[in-house]
C-alpha positions in Angstrom: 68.8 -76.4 -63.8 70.3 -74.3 -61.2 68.6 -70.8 -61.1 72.3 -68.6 -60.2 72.6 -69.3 -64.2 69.9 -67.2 -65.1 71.4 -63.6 -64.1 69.2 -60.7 -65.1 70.2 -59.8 -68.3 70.9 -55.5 -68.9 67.2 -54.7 -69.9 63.7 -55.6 -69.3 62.3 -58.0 -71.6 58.8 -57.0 -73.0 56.3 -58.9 -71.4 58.0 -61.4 -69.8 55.6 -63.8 -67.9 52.8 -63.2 -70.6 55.7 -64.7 -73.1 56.2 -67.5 -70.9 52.5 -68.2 -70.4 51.8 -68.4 -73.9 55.3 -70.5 -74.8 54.4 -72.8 -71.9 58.2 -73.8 -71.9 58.5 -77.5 -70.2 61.6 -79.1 -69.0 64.3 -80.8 -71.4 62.2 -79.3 -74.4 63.9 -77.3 -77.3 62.6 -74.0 -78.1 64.0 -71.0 -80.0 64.4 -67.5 -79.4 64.7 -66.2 -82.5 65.4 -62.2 -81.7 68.1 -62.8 -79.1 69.1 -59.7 -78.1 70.3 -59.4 -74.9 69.1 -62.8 -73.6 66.2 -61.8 -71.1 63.8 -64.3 -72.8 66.7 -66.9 -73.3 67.5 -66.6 -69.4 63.6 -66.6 -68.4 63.2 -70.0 -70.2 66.4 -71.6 -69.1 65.7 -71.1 -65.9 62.4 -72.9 -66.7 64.6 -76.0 -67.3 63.8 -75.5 -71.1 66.5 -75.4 -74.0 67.1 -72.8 -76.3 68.3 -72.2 -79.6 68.8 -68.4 -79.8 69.4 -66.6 -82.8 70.0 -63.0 -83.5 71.6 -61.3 -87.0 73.2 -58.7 -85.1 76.6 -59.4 -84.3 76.9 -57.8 -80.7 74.2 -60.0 -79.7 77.2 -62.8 -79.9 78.8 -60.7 -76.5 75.4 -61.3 -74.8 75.3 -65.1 -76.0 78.9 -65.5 -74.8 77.9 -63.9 -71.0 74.7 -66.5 -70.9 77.4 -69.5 -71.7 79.6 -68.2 -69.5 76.9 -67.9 -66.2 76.1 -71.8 -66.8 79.4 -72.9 -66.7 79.9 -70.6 -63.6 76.6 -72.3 -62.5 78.2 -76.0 -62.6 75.9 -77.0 -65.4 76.9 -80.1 -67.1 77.4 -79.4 -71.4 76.0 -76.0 -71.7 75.6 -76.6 -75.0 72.6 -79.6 -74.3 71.1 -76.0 -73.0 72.1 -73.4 -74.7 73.1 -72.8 -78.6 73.6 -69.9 -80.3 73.6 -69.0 -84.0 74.5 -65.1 -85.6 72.0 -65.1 -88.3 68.5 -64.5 -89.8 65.6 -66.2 -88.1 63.7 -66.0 -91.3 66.4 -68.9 -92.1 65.3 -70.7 -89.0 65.1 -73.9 -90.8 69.3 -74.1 -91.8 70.2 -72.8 -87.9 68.0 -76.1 -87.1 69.7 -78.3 -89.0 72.9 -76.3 -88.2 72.6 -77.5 -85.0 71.6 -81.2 -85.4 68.0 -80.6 -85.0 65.5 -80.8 -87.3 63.2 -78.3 -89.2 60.4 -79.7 -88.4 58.5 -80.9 -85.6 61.7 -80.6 -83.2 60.5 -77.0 -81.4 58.1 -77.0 -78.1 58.3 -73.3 -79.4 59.5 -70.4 -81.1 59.3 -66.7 -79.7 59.8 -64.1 -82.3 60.2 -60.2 -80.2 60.2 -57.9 -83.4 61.6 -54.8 -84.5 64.5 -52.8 -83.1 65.9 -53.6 -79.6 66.6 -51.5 -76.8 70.5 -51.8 -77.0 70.2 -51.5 -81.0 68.3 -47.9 -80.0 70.6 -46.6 -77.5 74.0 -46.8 -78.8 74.0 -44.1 -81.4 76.6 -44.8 -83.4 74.3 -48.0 -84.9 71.4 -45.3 -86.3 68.8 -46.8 -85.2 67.1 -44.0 -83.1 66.4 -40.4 -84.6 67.0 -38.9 -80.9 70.6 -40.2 -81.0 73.3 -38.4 -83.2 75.2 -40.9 -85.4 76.1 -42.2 -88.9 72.5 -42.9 -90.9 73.1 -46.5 -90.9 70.2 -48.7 -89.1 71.6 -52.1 -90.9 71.5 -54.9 -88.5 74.3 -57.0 -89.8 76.0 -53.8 -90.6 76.1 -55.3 -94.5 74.4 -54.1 -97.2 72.8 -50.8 -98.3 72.6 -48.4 -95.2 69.8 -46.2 -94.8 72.2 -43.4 -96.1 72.5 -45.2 -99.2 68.8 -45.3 -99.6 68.1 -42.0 -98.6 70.7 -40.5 -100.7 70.6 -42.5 -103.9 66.9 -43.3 -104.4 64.8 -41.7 -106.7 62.3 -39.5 -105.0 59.1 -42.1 -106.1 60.5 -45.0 -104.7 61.5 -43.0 -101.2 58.2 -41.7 -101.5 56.6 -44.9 -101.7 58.8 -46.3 -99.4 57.8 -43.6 -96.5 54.3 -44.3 -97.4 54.5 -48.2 -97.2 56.4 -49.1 -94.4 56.4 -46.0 -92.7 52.6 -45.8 -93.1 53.4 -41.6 -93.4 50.9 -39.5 -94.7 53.0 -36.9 -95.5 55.5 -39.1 -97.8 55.8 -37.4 -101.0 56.4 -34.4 -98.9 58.9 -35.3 -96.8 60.7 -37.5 -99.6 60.4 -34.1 -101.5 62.2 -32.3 -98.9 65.3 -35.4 -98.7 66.0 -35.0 -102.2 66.0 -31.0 -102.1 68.6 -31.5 -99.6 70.8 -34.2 -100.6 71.2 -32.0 -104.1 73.2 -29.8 -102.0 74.9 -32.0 -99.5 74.7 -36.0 -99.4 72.5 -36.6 -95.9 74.7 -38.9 -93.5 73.6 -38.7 -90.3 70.9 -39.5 -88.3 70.8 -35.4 -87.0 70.8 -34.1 -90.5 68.0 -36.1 -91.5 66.0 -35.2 -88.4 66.5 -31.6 -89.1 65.2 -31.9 -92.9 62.5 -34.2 -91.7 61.3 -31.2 -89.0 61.7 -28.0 -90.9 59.4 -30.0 -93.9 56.7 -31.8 -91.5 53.8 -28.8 -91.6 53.1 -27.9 -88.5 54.2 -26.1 -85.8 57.0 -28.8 -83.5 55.0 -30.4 -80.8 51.6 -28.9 -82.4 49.2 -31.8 -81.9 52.0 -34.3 -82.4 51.8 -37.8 -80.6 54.6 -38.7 -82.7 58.1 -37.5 -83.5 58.0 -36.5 -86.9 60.5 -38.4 -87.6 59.4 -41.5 -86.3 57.6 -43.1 -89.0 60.5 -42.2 -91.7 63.2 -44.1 -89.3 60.4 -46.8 -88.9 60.3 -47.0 -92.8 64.4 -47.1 -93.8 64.8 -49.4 -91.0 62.4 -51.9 -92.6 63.8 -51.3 -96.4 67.1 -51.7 -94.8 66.7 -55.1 -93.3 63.9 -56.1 -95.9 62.3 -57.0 -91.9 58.7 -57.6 -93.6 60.1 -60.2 -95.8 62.7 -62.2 -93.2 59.0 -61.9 -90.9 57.4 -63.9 -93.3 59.8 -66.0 -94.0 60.2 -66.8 -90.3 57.3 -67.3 -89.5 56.5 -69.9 -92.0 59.8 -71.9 -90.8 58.1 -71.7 -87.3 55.4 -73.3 -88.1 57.3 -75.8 -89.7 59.2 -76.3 -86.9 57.2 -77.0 -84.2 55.7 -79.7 -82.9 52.5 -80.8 -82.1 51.3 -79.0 -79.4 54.0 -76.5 -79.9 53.6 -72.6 -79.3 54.2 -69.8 -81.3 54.2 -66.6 -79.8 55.0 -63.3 -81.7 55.6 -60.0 -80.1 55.0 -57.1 -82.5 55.4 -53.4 -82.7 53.8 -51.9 -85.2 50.8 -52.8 -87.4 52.5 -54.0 -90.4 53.8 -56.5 -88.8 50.8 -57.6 -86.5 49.4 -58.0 -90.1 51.5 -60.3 -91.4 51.3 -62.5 -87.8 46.8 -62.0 -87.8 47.2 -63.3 -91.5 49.4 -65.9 -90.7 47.2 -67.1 -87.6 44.1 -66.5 -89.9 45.5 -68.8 -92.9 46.8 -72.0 -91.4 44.9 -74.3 -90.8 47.5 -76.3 -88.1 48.0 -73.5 -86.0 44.9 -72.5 -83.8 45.3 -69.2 -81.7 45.7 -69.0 -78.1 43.3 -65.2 -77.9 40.8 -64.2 -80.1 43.1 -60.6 -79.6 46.5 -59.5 -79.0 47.5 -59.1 -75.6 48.5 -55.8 -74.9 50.9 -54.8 -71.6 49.3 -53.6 -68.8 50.6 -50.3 -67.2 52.8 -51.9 -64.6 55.0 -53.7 -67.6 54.6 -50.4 -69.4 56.5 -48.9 -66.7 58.7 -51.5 -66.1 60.3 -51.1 -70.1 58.5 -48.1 -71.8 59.3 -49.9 -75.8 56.1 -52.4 -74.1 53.5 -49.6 -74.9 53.3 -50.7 -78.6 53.5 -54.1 -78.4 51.1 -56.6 -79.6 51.8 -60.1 -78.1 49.4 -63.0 -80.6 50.4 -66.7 -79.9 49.3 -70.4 -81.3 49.2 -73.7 -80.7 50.3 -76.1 -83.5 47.7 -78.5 -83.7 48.1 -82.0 -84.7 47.5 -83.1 -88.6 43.9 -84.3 -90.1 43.0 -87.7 -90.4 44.5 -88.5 -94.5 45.7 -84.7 -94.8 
């Protein structure tokens, strides 16, 4: 494949060549990327000669997808789309976008690379909600369907936001921060991201900054972000397809962010008995990729290789 199709994408993708080392991409093999994005994976492993199925739920990924098709018919190569597919939707239903595209949902994939959480672009435009140090509407929905995170925070009962902070936000201070939504909401429904932050800082105890290696707002965003896009559910839901999907041989690799969902990926890796991992720990990025995308200090790459079935299994 000619490399001129494989234009940086607008970011740095987390972990780049440690990704590719673990996917081990060969030439002429499918794999999918199933947390499109941008495309900085996508472009790494075209330009390995690989083919890839990308898939992203969030509908301004489609832009990205539509750039990447565009570059390899700029780049002379023959049926882009023997290279490159794209599918708006879910990986957790990785299985129909398989079949969708006349492969099938299992055994097909060399590999599937899963780069969780929120993205970059997802965190910088404001008007999405992602990011409590960007002003905009409390939304955070991916698919922008659905529930928003205004809707949670303003209609749920205080237990279930408090449980909610707690769970997937992993927040010690839960029932008093949920405490402190509720209070506010009774006097003015909470709909953007910089009203929330305020009532999330005047009830975090504390002086700001005093001892904090967090925003105190972090782990709340972290939590309705999850709820939101039910992300702990589609995660295990995808990864199970994966595993499905690939063949023997094939790699998994998982790039997470915080340590709910490493869970869910060591349990996974722990569980099956077909999949055999590539470290005995997460790789972790080293300071030069750190400083090359700073979202990389978090992440947790774990990988595996599917192995091939017992003898009468």
């Amino acid at each position: 494949m000619n490399r001129s199709a494989t234009t940086p994408a607008p970011h740095v993708p987390v972990m780049l060549e440690r990704c590719l080392d673990a996917l081990d991409p060969q030439p002429d093999t499918w794999l999918a990327d199933g947390t499109f994005g941008a495309g900085g994976h996508t472009r790494a492993l075209l330009a390995r000669g690989a083919r890839v199925l990308a898939i992203d739920q969030d509908p301004h990924a489609s832009e990205h997808a539509e750039a990447l098709q565009r570059d390899l018919r700029t780049a002379g190569v023959d049926e882009p789309a023997e290279r490159f597919r794209f599918v708006c939707g879910n990986f957790a239903d990785l299985s129909a976008h398989l079949e969708t595209v006349g492969l099938r949902p299992r055994g097909s994939l060399h590999g599937v690379l899963l780069d969780l959480g929120v993205s970059s672009m997802q965190l910088d435009e404001g008007e999405r909600g992602f990011a409590f140090r960007h002003e905009g509407p409390l939304d955070m929905r991916m698919t922008e369907a659905g529930p928003s995170a205004a809707d949670v925070v303003n209609e749920w009962s205080f237990e279930d936001l408090a449980a909610a902070l707690h769970r997937f936000g992993e927040e010690r201070h839960s029932r008093r921060l949920a405490r402190a939504i509720v209070a506010e909401r009774e006097r003015q429904p909470i709909t953007t991201t910089e009203r929330l932050v305020e009532v999330l800082l005047r009830a975090y105890p504390g002086r700001p900054g005093a001892g904090r290696r967090d925003h105190p707002a972090r782990r709340t965003f972290q939590a309705l972000r999850i709820v939101v896009n039910d992300e702990l559910g589609a995660l295990e839901r995808g990864l199970a397809a994966a595993a499905e999907a690939l063949a023997v041989d094939g790699r998994l690799v998982v790039l997470a962010y915080h340590s709910l969902e490493d869970r869910i990926v060591k349990r996974l890796l722990r569980d099956r008995a077909d999949l055999e991992p590539l470290t005995k720990r997460p790789l972790e990025a080293s300071p030069a990729e750190v400083a090359a995308n700073p979202r990389a200090r978090s992440a947790k790459l774990r990988g595996a290789r599917k192995l091939a079935p017992e003898v009468g299994a």
